[in-house]
MARRO-248564 format. One line per 8 residues: for each residue x, z, y of C-alpha. Coordinates in Angstrom, 2 decimals. Layout:
BEGIN
X/Z/Y | ...
This chain:
BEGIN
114.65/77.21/73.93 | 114.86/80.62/75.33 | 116.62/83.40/74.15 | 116.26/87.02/75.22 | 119.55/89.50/75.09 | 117.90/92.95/73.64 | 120.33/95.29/75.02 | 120.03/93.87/78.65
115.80/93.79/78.58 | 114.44/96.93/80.23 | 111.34/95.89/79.42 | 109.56/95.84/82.87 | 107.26/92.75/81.81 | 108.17/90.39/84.75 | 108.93/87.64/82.50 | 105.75/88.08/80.25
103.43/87.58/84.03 | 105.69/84.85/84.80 | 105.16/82.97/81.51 | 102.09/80.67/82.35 | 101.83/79.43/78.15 | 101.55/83.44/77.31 | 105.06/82.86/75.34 | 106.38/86.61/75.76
104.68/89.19/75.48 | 106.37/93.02/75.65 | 106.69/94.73/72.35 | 107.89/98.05/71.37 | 109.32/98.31/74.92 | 111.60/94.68/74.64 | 110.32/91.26/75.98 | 109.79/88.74/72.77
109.29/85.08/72.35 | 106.07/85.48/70.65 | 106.40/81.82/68.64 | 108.57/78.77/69.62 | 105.40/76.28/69.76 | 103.94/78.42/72.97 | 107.08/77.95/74.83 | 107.20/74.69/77.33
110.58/75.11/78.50 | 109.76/74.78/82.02 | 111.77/78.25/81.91 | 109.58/80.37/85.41 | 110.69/83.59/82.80 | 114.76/82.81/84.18 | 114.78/83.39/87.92 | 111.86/86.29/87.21
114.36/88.49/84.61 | 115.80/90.98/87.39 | 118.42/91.89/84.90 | 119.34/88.37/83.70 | 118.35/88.83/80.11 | 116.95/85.58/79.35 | 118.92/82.15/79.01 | 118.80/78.90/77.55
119.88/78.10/73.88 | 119.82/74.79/71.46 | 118.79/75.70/68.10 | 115.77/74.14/65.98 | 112.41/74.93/67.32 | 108.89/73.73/66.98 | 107.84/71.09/69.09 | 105.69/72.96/72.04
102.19/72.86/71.14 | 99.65/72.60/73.76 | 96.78/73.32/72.10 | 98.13/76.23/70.23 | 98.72/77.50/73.94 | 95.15/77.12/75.16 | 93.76/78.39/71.67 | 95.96/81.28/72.40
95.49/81.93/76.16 | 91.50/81.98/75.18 | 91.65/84.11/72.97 | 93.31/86.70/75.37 | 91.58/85.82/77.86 | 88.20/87.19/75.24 | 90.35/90.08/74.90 | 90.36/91.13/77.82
86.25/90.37/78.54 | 85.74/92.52/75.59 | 88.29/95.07/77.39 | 86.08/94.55/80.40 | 82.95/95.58/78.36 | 83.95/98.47/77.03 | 85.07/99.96/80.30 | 82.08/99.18/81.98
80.00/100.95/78.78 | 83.01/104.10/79.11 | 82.16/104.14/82.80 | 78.37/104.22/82.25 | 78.91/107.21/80.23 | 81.21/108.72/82.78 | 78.51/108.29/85.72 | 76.29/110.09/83.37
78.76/113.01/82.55 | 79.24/113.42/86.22 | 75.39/113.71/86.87 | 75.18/116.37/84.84 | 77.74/117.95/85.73 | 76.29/117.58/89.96 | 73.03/119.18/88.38 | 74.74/122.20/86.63
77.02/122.50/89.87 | 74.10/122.50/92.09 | 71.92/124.87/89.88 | 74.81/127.03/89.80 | 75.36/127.26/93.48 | 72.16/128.00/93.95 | 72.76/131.42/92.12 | 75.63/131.97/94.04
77.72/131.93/91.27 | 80.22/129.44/92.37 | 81.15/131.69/95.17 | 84.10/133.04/93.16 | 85.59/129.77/93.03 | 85.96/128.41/96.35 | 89.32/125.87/96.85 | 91.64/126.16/99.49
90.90/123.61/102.61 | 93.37/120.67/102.94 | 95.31/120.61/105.92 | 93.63/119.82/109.34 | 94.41/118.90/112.52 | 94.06/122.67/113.73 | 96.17/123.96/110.40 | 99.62/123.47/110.86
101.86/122.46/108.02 | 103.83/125.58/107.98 | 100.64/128.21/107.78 | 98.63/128.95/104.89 | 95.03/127.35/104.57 | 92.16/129.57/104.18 | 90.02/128.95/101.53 | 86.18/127.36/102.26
82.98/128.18/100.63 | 83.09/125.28/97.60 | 79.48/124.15/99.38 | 81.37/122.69/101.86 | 83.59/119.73/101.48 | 87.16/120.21/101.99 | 88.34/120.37/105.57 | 90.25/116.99/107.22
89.03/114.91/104.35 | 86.60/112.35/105.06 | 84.89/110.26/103.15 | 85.03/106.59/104.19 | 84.15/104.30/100.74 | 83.39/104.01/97.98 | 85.39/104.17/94.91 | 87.53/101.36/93.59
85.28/98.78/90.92 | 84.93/100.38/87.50 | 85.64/103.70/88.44 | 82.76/106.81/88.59 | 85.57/109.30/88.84 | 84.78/111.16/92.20 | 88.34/111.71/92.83 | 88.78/108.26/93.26
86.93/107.69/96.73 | 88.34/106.27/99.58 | 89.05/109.24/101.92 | 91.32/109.46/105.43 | 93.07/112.63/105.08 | 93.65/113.90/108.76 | 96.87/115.47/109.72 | 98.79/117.13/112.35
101.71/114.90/112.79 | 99.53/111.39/112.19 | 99.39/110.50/115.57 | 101.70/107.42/116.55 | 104.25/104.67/114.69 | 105.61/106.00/111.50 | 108.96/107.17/111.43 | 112.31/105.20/112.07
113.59/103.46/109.00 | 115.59/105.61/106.59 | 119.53/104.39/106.89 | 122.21/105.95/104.45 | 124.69/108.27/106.03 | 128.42/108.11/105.73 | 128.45/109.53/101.95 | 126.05/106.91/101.54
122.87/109.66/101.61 | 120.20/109.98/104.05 | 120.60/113.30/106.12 | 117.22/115.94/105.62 | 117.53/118.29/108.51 | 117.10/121.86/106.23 | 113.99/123.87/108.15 | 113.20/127.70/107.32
109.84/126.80/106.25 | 108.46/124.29/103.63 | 107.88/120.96/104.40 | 103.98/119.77/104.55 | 102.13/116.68/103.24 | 102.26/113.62/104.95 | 99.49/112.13/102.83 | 96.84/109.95/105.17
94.84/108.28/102.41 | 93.30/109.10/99.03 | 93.43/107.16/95.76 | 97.16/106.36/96.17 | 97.56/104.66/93.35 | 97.35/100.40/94.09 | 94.94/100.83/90.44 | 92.55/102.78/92.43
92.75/102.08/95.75 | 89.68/99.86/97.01 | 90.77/97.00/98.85 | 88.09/97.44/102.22 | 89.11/100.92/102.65 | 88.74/101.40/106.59 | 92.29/103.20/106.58 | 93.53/100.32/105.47
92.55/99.06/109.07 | 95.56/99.08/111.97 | 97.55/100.54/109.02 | 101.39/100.98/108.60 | 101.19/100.35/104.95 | 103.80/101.56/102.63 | 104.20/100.27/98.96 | 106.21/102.41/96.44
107.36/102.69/92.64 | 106.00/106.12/91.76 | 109.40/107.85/91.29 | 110.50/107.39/94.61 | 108.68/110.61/96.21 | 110.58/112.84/93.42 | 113.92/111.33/93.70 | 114.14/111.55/97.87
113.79/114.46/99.19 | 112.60/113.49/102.78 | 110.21/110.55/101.22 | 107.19/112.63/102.48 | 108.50/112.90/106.40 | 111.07/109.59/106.28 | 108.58/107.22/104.91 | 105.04/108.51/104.39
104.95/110.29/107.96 | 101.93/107.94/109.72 | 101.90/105.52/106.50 | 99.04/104.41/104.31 | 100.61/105.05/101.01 | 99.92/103.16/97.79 | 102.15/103.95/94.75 | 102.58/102.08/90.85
104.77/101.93/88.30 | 105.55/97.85/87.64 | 106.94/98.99/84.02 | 104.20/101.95/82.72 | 101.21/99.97/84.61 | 101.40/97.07/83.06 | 99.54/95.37/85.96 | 100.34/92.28/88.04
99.09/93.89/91.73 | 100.60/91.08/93.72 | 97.03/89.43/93.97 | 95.54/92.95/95.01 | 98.12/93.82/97.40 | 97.40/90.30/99.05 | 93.95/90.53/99.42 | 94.30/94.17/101.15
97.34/92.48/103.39 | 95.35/89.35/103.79 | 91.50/91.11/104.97 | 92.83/93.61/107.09 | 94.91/94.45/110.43 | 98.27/95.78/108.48 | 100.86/96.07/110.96 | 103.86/96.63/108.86
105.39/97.23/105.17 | 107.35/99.38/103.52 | 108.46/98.91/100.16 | 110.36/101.81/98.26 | 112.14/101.38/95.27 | 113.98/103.09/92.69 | 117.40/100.90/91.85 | 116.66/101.36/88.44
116.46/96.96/87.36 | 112.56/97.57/86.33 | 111.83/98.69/89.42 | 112.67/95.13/91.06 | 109.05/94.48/90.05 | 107.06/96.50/92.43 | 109.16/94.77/95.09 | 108.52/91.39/93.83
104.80/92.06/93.92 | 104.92/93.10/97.56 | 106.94/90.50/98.58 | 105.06/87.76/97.08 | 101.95/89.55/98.27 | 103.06/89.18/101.93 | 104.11/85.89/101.36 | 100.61/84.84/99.88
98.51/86.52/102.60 | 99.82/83.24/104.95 | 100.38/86.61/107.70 | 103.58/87.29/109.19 | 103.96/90.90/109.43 | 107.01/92.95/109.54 | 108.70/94.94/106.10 | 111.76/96.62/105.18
112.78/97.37/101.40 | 114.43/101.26/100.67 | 116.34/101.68/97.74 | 116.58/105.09/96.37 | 119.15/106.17/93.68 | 118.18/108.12/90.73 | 120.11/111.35/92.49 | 118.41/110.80/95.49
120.52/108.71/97.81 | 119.68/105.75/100.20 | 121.15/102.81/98.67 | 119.96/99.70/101.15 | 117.16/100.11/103.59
């Protein structure tokens, strides 16, 4: 039988995704055996634990129970249908909020009124990093965005559109791979003026992210944990620079996105990876997903993995 040491789970839900019976589940933030009948002993939960909290044991347990199992992995399985539903119903509602809110918008430009609350541009091709943008009249959509898809499934929220965000610097390869220095920290060359986006794509987030997207298309894809960009300094220029990026949180996400991050590997040209990481033991997961996503896709395409520690230095790239 299993047993899982408390102090060493981080709770980063590996094992529970890894466990084909549905055995552990994560509660209050810790991995549990969920009951002794569920568990088959095969043991896929061992080599998945990135901080080696699980082992073996011999102590009395039920006998594994296979039809306890598939009662069980049913009834989640209606779970999450019923999950399902109610986004779908949430999202009907939202497409209906966001109607309204078009008509009042429109109505309201009519009258001019919206005139007072024009957003700035994003950055274009002719707006260099270091100048201001002017703002645009909010009738107009905002400059070096372009729309390309739609939104990801069972989303209405505008926001979440596929969009190719055009920038100065996004002609070329991406940038050379990030190598720690002498004192073990990846040199930023300090400028006089503030650094500007390197952000090609929009959703970033693997959640929202559709999988045809036509960036997606001769892309340099690069995969992070969400804490990355605030712990490095340079992440923007070092690993976004020319870089589809797509960012989740393996522990707060509570999502499996190795079969997504196939299927966008697998149906279009990517030409390379980059996975970033936090060395934080939960963050292992958003590297296993991308690594078993390549693997899956049956292409070989080149990666790298870029550890970052929590004060900012580059650990292994």
């Amino acid at each position: 039988m299993i047993q899982i040491d408390d102090e060493r789970c981080d709770g980063c839900g590996v094992c529970a995704t890894a466990c084909h019976e549905g055995a552990i589940a994560i509660v209050d933030g810790k991995a549990r055996l969920m009951r002794d009948d569920y568990c088959d002993g095969l043991g896929d939960c061992l080599p998945a634990c990135p901080t080696n909290a699980i082992s073996f044991i011999e102590r009395e347990a039920a006998d594994y129970d296979a039809a306890a199992v598939a009662a069980n992995l049913r009834a989640r399985a209606q779970g999450s249908q019923a999950a399902a539903s109610s986004a779908t119903v949430a999202s009907a509602s939202a497409e209906v909020a966001n109607a309204m809110r078009e008509s009042m918008i429109a109505a309201a430009r009519h009258m001019d009124v919206l005139s007072t609350l024009a957003p700035a541009a994003g950055a274009t091709a002719e707006t260099p990093h270091d100048e201001p943008m002017a703002a645009a009249p909010s009738a107009a959509p905002a400059a070096g965005v372009t729309k390309e898809g739609a939104s990801a499934p069972g989303c209405s929220c505008p926001g979440s559109h596929a969009q190719r965000i055009v920038r100065q610097s996004a002609v070329g390869t991406p940038a050379a791979s990030v190598a720690p220095s002498a004192a073990g920290s990846a040199a930023v060359t300090a400028t006089t003026t503030e650094p500007g986006s390197e952000l090609t794509n929009w959703p970033v987030q693997i959640k929202l992210a559709p999988t045809g997207a036509p960036y997606f298309q001769g892309a340099h894809l690069l995969i992070a944990a969400d804490c990355c960009a605030y712990a490095y300094a340079g992440f923007h220029q070092r690993l976004m620079r020319n870089r589809v990026a797509l960012i989740g949180c393996p522990k707060l996400d509570a999502v499996d996105y190795a079969d997504k991050l196939c299927q966008i590997i697998r149906d279009n040209d990517i030409r390379s990876v980059a996975i970033a990481r936090m060395e934080v033991p939960c963050c292992a997961g958003i590297e296993h997903m991308a690594v078993g996503a390549l693997k899956a896709s049956g292409k070989f395409i080149p990666w790298q993995v870029v550890t970052f520690s929590r004060d900012g230095r580059v650990l292994d790239a």
